[in-house]
N, C-alpha and C positions, 0 to 999 in steps of 0.2 A: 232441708226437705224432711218431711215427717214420715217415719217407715211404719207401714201399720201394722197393729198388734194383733194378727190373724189369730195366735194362739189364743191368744187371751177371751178374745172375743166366740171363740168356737170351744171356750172350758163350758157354754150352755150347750153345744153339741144339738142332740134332736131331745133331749131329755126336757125340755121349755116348746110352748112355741114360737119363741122370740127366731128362732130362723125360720120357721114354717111364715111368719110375717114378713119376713123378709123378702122370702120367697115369692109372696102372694103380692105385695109393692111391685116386684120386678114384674112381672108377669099380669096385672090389672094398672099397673099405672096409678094405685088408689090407695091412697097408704084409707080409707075409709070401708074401702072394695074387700080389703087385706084384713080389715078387723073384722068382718063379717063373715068371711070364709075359714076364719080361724075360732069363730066365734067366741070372741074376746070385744071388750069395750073399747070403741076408737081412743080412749084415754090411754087403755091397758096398750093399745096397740102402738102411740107414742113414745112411751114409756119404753116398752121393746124396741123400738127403735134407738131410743139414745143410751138406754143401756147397754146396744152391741155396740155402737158409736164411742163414747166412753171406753169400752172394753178395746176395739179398737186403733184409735184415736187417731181415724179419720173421718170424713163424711163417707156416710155410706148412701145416704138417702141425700135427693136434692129436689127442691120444691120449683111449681112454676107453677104465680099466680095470673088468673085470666087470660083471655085470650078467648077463642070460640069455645074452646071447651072446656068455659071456667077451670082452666088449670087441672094441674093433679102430681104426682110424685113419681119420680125416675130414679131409679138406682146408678150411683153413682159407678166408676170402674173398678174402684176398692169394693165398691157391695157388688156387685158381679164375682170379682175373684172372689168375697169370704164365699157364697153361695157355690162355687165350684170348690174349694176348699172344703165345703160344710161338706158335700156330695162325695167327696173321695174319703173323708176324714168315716163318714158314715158307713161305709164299703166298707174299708176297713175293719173299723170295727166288728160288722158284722162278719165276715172270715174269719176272726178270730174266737170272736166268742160263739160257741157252737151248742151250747145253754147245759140245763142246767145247775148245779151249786155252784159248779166251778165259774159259770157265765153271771151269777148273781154276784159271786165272790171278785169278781174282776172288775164288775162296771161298781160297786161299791172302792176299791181300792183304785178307779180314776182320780176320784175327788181328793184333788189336795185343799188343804184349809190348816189354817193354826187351831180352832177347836179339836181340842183332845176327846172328845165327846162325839165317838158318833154311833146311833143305836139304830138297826137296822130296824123298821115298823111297817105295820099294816094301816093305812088310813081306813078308821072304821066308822068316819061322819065328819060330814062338812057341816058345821051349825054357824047362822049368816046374822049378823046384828048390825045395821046399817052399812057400814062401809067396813066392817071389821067380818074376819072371817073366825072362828076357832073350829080349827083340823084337829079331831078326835085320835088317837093311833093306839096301834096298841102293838106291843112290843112281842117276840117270840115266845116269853114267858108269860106272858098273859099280863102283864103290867098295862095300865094307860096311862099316856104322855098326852099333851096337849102344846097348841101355838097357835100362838093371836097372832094373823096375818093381815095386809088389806085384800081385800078384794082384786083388785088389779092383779096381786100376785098370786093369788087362788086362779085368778084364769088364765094368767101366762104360763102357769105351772099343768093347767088343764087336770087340775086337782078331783077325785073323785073316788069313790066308795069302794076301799076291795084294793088300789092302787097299793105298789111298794115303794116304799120310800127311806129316806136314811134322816135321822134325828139329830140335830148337834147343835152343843152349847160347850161354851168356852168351861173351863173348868174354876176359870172364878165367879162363873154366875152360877156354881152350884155353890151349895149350902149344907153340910152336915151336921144336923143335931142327933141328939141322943132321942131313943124313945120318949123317954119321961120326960121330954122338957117341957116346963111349963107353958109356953106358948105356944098354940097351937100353930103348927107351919100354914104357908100360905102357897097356893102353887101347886105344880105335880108333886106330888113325893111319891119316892120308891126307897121303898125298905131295902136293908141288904146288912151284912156284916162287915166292917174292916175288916179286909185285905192286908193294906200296907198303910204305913203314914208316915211323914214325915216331917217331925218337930217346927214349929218357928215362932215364936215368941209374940214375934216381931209383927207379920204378914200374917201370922194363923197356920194352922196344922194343915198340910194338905192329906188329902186321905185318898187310896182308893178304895171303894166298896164295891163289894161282890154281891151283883144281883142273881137272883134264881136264873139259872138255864145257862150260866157259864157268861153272863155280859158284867160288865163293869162301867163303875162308874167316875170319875178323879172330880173332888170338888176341896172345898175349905173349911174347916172347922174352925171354931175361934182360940186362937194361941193358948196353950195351957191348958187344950182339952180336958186331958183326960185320959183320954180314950183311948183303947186296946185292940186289938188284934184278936177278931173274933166275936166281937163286943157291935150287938143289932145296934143299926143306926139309920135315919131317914136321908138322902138326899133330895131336898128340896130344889127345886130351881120353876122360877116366873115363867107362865106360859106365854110371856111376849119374850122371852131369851132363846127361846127354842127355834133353830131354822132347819127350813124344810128342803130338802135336796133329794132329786129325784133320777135313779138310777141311771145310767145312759145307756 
């Protein structure tokens, strides 16, 4: 017997609307009814679906085709309990955090991830090129970050102008060159000074740099840098490496 992964499944919390879909399936019967009232694309609304599922890893949703009323979609009794789950899980939360720095400070240190990289931002423009989104941000410092999303995930996220959001990239899709390097970088870059580094030959220097307003950044340099402590440098990193996570 399969034991479902309620945690796992409820790490989107209400911070998505992948349970607000949920929700709206249980309650219309329509996983089509559910993307509408969520105003998401019946695509996106799929997608939310088997991403809690996955998360999971049970059925949460169960389908019934035809019949008089051409069919529609029922929440299974695992999707019933994550939604009572999601319901207390959200109580919770909200009793404890009482807002805030300290309530900003805590629904950021929910998110666990292995990226080392995570920079608290303002979404300052959604710009839309076919099925691709790029989320404009702009960091406390006044810095701007950028990430190439799909669509689908721009509206499960219910992404929008003014929003708070946390920015993260693994620290090997950063990239530190020097100012002067001959090639021009590609990507975000944000200026800042080593920090700290840490030799490797082998793998490449990992650096951390100090962005203005006290944020940091941990990426790779190439083995043999160089480079000091103290010593301006760019971290680069692809605005498709950048993920978006949205406070809970």
């Amino acid at each position: 017997m399969t034991l479902p992964r309620f945690s796992d499944a409820l790490g989107h919390g209400m911070s998505d609307k992948r349970i607000d879909i949920l929700r709206g399936v249980g309650r219309t019967g329509s996983i089509s009814q559910a993307a509408r009232e969520a105003a998401v694309s019946y695509k996106a609304a799929w997608q939310a679906i088997a991403t809690l599922t996955n998360l999971a890893g049970v059925p949460l949703v169960e389908r019934s085709v035809g019949g008089a009323g051409g069919g529609g979609a029922a929440l299974t009794e695992e999707g019933r309990q994550l939604l009572t789950l999601a319901e207390a899980h959200e109580a919770a939360r909200r009793a404890v955090q009482s807002g805030g720095h300290a309530s900003a400070a805590m629904a950021r240190l929910s998110i666990r991830t292995s990226m080392r990289n995570q920079l608290p931002a303002t979404v300052s423009a959604l710009e839309r090129n076919g099925r691709v989104v790029r989320v404009c941000m702009q960091l406390p410092d006044g810095d701007g970050l950028a990430a190439r999303i799909t669509q689908e995930s721009a509206e499960l996220l219910g992404l929008a102008e003014g929003m708070s959001a946390i920015a993260l990239c693994k620290a090997t899709a950063v990239r530190v060159e020097r100012i002067d390097s001959a090639a021009p970088p590609q990507g975000n870059q944000l200026s800042g000074t080593v920090a700290r580094i840490a030799r490797d030959i082998d793998s490449g220097d990992e650096v951390v740099v100090a962005l203005a307003g006290g944020l940091q950044v941990v990426g790779f340099a190439t083995g043999g840098s160089g480079l000091r402590a103290r010593q301006r440098v760019t971290a680069v990193v692809d605005e498709s490496a950048v993920v978006i996570a949205l406070p809970g």
